[in-house]
N, C-alpha and C positions, 0 to 999 in steps of 0.2 A: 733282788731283795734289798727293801732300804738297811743301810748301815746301821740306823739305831735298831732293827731288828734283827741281825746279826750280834750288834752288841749285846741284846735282852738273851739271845742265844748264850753266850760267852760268860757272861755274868752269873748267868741261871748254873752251870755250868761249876763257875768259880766257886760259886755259892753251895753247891752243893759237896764242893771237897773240903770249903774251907769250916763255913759255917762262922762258931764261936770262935775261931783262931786255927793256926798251925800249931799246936804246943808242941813238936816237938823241935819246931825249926826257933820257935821264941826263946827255947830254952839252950840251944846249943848255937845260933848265931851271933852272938855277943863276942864270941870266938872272935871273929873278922867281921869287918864291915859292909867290902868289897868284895868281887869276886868277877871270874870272868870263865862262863861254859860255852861249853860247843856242841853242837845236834852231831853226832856222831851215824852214820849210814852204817849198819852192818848187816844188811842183805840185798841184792841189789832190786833196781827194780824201777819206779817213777815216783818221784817227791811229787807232793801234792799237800797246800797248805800252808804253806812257810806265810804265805801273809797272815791267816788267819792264826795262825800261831804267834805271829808279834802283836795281833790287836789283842793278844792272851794278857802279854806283858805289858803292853800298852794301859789296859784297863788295869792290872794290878799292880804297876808302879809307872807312870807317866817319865818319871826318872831314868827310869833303866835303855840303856842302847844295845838295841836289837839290829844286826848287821845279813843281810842274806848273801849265800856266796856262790849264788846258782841260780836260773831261773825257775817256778813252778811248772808241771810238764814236763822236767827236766829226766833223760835217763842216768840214775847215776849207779855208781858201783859199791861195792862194799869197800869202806874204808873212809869214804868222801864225808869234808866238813862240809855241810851243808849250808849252814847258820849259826852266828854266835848269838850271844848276848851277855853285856855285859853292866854291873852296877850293882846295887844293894843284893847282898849273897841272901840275906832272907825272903825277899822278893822273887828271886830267879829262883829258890828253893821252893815258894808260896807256889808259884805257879807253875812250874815243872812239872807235874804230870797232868792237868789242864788240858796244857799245850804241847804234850807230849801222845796225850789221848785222841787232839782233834790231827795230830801231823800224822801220826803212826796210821788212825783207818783212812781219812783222805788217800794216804800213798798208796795202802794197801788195795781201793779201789781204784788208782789211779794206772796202779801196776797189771791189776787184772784187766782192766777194760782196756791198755793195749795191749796185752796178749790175746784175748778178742778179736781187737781191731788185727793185728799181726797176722792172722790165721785165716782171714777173708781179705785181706790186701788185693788177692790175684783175680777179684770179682769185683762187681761194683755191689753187692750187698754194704749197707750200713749198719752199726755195731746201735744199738739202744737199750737205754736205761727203762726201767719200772717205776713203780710207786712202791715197790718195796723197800723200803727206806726207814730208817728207824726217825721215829716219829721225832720231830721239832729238829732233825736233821739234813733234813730232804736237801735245802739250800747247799749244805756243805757235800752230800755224796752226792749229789746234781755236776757239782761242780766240780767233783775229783772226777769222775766219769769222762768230761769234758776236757780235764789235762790230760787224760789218759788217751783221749786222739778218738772217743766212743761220743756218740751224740744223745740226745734227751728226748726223750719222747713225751708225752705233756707233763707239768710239773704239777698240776691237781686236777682236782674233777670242775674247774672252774675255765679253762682255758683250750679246751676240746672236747666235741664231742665222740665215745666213744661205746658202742652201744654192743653190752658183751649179751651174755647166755641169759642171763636173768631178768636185763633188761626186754630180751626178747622174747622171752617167759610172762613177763606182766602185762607187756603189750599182743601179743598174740603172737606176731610175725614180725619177719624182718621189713618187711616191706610195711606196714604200720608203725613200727617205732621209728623210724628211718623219716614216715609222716610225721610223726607228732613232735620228734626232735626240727626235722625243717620248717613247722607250725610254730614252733617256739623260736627257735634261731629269725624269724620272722618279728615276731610279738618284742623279741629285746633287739630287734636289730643289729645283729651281730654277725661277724663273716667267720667263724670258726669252723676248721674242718671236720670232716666227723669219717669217722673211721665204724666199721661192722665188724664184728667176731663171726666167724663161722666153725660151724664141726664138719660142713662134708662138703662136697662137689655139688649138691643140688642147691644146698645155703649159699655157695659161691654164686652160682648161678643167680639167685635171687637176688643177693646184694649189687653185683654187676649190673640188673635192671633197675636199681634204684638211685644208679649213678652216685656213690659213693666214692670220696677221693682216695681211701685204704680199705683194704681187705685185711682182714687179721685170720690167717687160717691157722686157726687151733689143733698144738698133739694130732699134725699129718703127718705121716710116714713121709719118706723122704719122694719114694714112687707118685705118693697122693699130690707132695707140692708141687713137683713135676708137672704133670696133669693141670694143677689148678693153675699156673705159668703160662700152662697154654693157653685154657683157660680164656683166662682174664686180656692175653695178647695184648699188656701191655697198655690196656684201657683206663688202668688206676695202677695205684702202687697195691703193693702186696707185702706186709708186714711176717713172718715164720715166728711163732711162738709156742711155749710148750715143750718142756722135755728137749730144751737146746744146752750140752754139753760142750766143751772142750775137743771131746774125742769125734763128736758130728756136726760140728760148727762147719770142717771145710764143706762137707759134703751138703748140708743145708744150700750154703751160701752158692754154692755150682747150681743150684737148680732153677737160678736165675730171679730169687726175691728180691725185693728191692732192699728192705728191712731184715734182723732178726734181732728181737729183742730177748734180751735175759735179765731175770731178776735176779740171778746169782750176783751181779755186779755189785748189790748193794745189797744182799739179804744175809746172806754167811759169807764176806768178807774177812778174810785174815789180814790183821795189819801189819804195815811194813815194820823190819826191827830196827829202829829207830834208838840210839840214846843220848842224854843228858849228861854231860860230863863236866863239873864244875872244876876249873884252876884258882885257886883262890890266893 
């Protein structure tokens, strides 16, 4: 994503806490001029954002020094300074929870997608993100996912093809949309991979003959993905989606998928507790 569009993110963002002013930081900063805070960690887990949280400060006071004391990706503990910043105390109060909003859910996905990743280590299944994503976000929980040691799976309907239940519903079959998608990927001349949804072992079967580079087997029991592993023997990747939890993640990921992807990474996300602590 270009930076000026990150910025319009940011901005959009500022805009919307700040609006007509801070009144209440205009009216009680006169107090001190200065000041100097610290990102305080009080649960542990993975920071995620520290840069886009100094382009917070960045855009709303160009003045102000923003220091990081950690890398992004980072595991840290409760207690850890993470990032200071310091300079005009109305400034650093202006955009305090801004940039307290984009570090806190960044980490908070950054922390669940490797506990994900953590729990399928002893496989070679890989951990992926959704397009559940809260809208004009996507870039930044894209991204936390990715410090979090989880990988991405396409980031709009512009850069893969992937042809679910409905698409297979308006075209007839899988084996017709699967045409009309390689008829098209022809007509723009484009090498993008295209991926099939399936619900059962005979749609596996079907998509397997239309040489497809992923299989996406939908809400299978764990017996069923079994089965389609064999299956498939390794002919394409095999993506496990659907009613993937925490507590069946290991066992998913044993049944020999290449993929499992979850939307929880980025759909109901708790963010890490993160805070703002001014020295003035």
């Amino acid at each position: 994503m270009k930076q000026e569009k990150i910025d319009e993110v940011i901005l959009s963002a500022l805009y919307e806490d700040i609006q007509g002013g801070d009144i209440t930081t205009n009216a009680v900063a006169v107090c001190y001029k200065s000041a100097k805070a610290d990102f305080l960690v009080k649960q542990k887990g993975v920071i995620a954002g520290l840069d886009i949280c100094s382009r917070v400060f960045e855009l709303t006071d160009k003045n102000l020094s923003y220091q990081v004391k950690i890398g992004d990706g980072s595991y840290v503990e409760t207690g850890l300074i993470v990032a200071t910043v310091e300079g005009n105390g109305a400034s650093i109060l202006t955009a305090e929870r801004t940039a307290l909003n984009f570090l806190q859910r960044m980490s908070g996905i950054a922390t669940l997608a490797n506990l994900y990743t953590q729990k399928v280590k002893h496989t070679k299944a890989k951990i992926l993100d959704t397009r559940k994503t809260v809208p004009c976000l996507r870039y930044f929980d894209k991204l936390a996912v990715r410090l979090g040691g989880a990988e991405n799976h396409r980031f709009g309907l512009y850069d893969m093809f992937l042809i679910k239940d409905n698409h297979i519903e308006i075209a007839g079959s899988i084996t017709e949309a699967v045409r009309l998608c390689r008829d098209y990927q022809n007509k723009i001349k484009s090498s993008f991979r295209m991926e099939v949804e399936v619900k059962n072992l005979i749609e596996t079967e079907e998509a397997l003959r239309c040489g497809v580079e992923i299989i996406m087997i939908d809400n299978f029991s764990v017996e069923l993905m079994k089965k389609a592993v064999n299956l498939v023997n390794g002919r394409c990747k095999i993506e496990a989606s659907g009613g993937i939890t925490l507590d069946n993640l290991s066992e998913v990921a044993e049944t020999g998928v290449d993929y499992i992807s979850a939307g929880a990474l980025t759909h109901s996300v708790k963010g890490l507790d993160i805070s703002l602590l001014i020295r003035s």
